[in-house]
N, C-alpha and C positions, 0 to 999 in steps of 0.2 A: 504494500500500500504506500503512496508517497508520501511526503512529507510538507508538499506545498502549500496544504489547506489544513494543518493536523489542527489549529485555534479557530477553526470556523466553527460562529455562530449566531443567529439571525433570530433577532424580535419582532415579531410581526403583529401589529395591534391596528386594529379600528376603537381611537381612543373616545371620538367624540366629541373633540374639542381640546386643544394642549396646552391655552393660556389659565386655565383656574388653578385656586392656589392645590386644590384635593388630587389633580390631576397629576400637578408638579411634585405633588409628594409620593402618589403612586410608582409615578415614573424614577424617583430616586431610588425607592426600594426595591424595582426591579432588574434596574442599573447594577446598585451595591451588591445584588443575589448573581447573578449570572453574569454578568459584564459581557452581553453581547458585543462581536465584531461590528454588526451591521443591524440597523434598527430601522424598520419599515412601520409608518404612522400613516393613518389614514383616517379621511373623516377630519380633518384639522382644526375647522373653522375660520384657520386666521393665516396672514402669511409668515412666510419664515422669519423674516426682518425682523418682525415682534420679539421673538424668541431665538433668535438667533445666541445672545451672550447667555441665555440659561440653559445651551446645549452645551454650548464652547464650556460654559461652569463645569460640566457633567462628563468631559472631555469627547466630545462627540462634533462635529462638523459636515457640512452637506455635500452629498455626492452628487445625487440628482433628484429635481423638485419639478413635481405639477401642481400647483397651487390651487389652494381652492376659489370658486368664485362665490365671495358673499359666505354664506355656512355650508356653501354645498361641493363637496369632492373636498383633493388634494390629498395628493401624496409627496412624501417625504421617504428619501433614503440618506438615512444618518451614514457616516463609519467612526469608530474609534478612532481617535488620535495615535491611536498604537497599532492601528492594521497597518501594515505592509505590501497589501494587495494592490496592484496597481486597477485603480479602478477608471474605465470612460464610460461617458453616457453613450449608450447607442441611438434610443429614438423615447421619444416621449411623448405619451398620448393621453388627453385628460381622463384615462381611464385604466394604464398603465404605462408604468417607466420601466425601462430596460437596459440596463447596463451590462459591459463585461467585464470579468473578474482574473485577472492575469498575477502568476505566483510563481517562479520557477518558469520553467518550460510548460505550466500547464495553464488553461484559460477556459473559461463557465461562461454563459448567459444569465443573469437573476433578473425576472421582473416581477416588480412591484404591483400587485394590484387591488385597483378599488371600484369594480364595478356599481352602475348607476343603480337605485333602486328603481328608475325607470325603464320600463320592459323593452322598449322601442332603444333606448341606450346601451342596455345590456344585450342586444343582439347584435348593434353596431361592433359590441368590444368582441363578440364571439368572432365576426367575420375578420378584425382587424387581427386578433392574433393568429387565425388561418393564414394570412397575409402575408405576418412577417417571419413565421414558423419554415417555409422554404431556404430565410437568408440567415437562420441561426444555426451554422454549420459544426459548431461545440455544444456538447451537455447545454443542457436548457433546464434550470429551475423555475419554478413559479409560485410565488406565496403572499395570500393576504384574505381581502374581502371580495369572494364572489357573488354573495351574495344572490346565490341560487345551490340547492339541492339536487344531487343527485335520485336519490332512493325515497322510497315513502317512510322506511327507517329513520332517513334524514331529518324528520320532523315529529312535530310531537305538540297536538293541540291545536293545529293549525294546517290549513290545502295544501296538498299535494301534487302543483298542474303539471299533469302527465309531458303537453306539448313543451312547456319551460324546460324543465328537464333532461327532455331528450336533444335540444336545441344545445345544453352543455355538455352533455354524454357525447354527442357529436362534435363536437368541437374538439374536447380530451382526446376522442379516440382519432381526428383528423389529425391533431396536432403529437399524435405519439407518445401521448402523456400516461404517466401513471400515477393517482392517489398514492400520498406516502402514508396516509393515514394520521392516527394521532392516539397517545397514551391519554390516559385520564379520563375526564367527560366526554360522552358522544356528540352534546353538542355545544355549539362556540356562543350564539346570541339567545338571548333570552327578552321576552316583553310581558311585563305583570298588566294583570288588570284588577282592582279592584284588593289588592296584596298581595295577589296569587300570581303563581305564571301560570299565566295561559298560552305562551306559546314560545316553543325552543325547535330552535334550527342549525343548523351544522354549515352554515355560512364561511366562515374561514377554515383554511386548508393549503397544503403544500401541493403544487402537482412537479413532477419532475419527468427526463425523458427515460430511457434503457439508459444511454451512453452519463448521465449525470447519478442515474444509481448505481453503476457500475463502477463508478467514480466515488464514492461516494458507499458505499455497501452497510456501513452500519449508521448513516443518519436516521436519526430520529426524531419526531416532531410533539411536544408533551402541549397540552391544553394545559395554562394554567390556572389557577385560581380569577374570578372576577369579582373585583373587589370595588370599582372603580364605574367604568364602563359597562355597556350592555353588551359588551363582546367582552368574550375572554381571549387574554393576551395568547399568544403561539409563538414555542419558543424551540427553535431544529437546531440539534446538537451534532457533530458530525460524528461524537460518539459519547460511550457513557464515560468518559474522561469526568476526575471530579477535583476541581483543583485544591490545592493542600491549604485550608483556612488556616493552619497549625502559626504560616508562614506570615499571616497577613501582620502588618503595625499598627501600635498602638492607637486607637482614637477617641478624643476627648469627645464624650456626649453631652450633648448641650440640657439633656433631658436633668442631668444626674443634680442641675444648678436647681431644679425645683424643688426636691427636696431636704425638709428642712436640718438634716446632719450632714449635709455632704459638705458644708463650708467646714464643718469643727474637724470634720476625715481629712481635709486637707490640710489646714494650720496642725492638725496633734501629727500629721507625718513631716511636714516640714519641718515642723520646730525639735522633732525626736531628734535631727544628728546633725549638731555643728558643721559639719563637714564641707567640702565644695558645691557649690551649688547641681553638678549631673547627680552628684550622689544623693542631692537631694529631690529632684525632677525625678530621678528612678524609687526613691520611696513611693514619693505621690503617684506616682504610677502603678506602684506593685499596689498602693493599698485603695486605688482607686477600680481595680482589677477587682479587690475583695471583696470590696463596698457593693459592687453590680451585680455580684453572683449571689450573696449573702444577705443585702439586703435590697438595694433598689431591683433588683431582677433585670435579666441579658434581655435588652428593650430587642434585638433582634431573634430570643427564641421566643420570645411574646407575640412576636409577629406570625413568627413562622408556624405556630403553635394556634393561630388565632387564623391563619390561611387554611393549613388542613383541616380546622373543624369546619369552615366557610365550604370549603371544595367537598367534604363528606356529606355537608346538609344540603347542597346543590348538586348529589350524583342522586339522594334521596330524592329529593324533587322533582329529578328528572322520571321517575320512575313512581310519585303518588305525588300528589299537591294535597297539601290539607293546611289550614288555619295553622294549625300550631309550629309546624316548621318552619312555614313564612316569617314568624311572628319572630323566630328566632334566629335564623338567618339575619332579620333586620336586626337583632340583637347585635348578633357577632359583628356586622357589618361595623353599625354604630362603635363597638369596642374599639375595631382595627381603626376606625378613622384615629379615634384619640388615643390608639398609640403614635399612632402616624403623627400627630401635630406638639408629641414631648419632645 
């Protein structure tokens, strides 16, 4: 297997809007967990300009942009400051972006997409990527919002039009694609009525060709938690690689200033050892390490711990709607914001 793509990994979210402050904070915690290479947004609301310096903050910078008009479309292809990939845009359509991804001696197709939810626009984008499907002569990925179903499995609570359907089944199968599927939940969007869902759809998804899973043999694509958004983020790993947290450096949480011992934690380690000032910065370190496991609690397995019950009460969901799950879902939701905001 080679070695040119061994850190590929690509966030792909129909967020719904990227300028709120709940948004921005989602987007930090999904940053901090996974540190995608490449981060595809859709659904924007707003142009990049906006937010341009709260990506740069995040270290992230634009590859290729279809912007949205007004609230409707745009997409965004982030990269790391730290890929290495030489990436160009190939073509851009307000309904997907296409760039190639060049590493070594070997080079991919990714494109971005955000299908309309208008029916007459989403047949336009089926015929356009027939089109350019002849001139992508390398592996071809494709991952976002299609915003259309395959199977009648694909949904849950809501129509299932036979002719929509086959119009993308046809398309996939024109264009040589193959579903890579996805771990976790079966499906990606969800819409409540009344506190309930009433209706989940399997709208995001990776399709890729022979020659890119070939390339490529143990990607994987996991549904994540929806915490946020009415789509759940999609997150393709190019394996089960898990990088070593062991290694990570220390960092001061801003949370640990709320409360009310953590000033006395600091002054009782400084003032314990005359000594030079590092040797003093590594007490308040060690004992600020102790303070978080011991007493304030690791504000990121609070998270992480407060996602899996979210993604376990939404796989139940998926499979009965009743009053009282709802009820708590909204609980947990409510929780995870106000971790989010210590």
């Amino acid at each position: 297997m080679m070695n040119a793509f061994n850190d590929l990994s690509i966030l792909s979210w129909n967020i719904t809007g990227v300028v709120s402050s709940e948004g921005k904070r989602q987007t930090r915690v999904l940053i901090h967990r996974y540190n995608p290479m490449l981060i595809v947004l859709m659904e924007t609301h707003c142009q990049f300009a906006r937010v341009a310096n709260f990506w740069q903050g995040l270290g992230y910078v634009k590859c290729a942009i279809s912007e949205a008009t007004g609230h409707a479309g745009g997409i965004w292809i982030l990269k790391s400051i730290n890929c290495n990939y030489v990436i160009d845009i190939v073509e851009t359509y307000f309904q997907a972006v296409t760039v190639s991804l060049k590493s070594d001696d070997k080079m991919w197709f990714f494109t971005g997409v955000y299908a309309s939810p208008r029916i007459t626009n989403r047949d336009n984008l089926w015929g356009y990527l027939k089109n350019i499907r002849p001139h992508l002569s390398s592996p071809w990925l494709l991952m976002g919002d299609f915003n259309e179903i395959m199977f009648p499995l694909e949904v849950k609570g809501g129509e299932f039009l036979i002719s929509a359907a086959r119009k993308f089944v046809d398309t996939i199968d024109t264009c040589y694609l193959i579903d890579l599927g996805a771990t976790e939940s079966q499906y990606t969007w969800y819409r409540k009525e009344g506190g309930l869902h009433k209706i989940a759809k399997r709208l995001d998804r990776a399709l890729g060709d022979s020659d890119w899973r070939r390339l490529f043999p143990e990607a994987y694509v996991e549904n994540l938690a929806r915490c946020y958004s009415d789509h759940r983020p999609l997150l393709l790993r190019r394996s089960g690689f898990v990088p070593n947290r062991q290694a990570r450096p220390f960092r001061f949480q801003d949370a640990w200033l709320t409360h009310e011992d953590f000033d006395n934690i600091v002054k009782t380690a400084w003032d314990r050892n005359h000594a030079d000032i590092t040797t003093r910065l590594n007490k308040v370190r060690k004992e600020a390490l102790v303070f978080n496991d011991e007493v304030f609690g690791n504000i990121f397995r609070r998270k992480k711990d407060l996602e899996f019950q979210i993604c376990k009460i939404q796989k139940r969901l998926e499979v009965v709607d009743s009053v009282w799950l709802n009820l708590r879902e909204r609980e947990l939701q409510k929780q995870y914001r106000e971790v989010l905001q210590q």
